[in-house]
N, C-alpha and C positions, 0 to 999 in steps of 0.2 A: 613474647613479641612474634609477630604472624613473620615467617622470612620474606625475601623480595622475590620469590616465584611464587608466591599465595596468592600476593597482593597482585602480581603480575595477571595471573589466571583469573581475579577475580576483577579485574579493569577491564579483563579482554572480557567477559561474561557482559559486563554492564554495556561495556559498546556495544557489543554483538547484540545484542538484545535491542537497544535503540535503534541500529542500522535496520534490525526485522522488524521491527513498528514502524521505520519510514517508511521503507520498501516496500510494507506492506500495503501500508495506506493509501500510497499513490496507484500500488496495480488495483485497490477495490476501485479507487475514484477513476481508475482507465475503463475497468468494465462497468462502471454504472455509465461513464460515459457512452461505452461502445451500446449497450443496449438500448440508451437514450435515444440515441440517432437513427436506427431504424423504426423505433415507435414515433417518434416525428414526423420521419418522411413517412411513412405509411400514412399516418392522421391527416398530414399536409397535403397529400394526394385525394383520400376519402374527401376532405373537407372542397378539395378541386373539384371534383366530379360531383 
């Protein structure tokens, strides 16, 4: 039987791991955002003129 610091380390693995897949998800979808909004207003302008 695994003791209760194995199991402990291997809980904090599995969170820690889920927390860096939210985290990360959200910062790609910030910078696709961030690069979305300059290609926009650039096109939004070309298409003004």
């Amino acid at each position: 039987m695994a003791s209760v610091k194995d199991i402990g380390k291997f809980f904090l693995f599995i969170v820690g791991g889920l927390v860096a897949i939210i985290v990360g998800s959200f910062m790609i979808r910030g910078t696709m955002h961030m690069w979305d909004k300059p290609e926009n207003e650039k096109s939004d302008k070309k298409n003004k003129d």
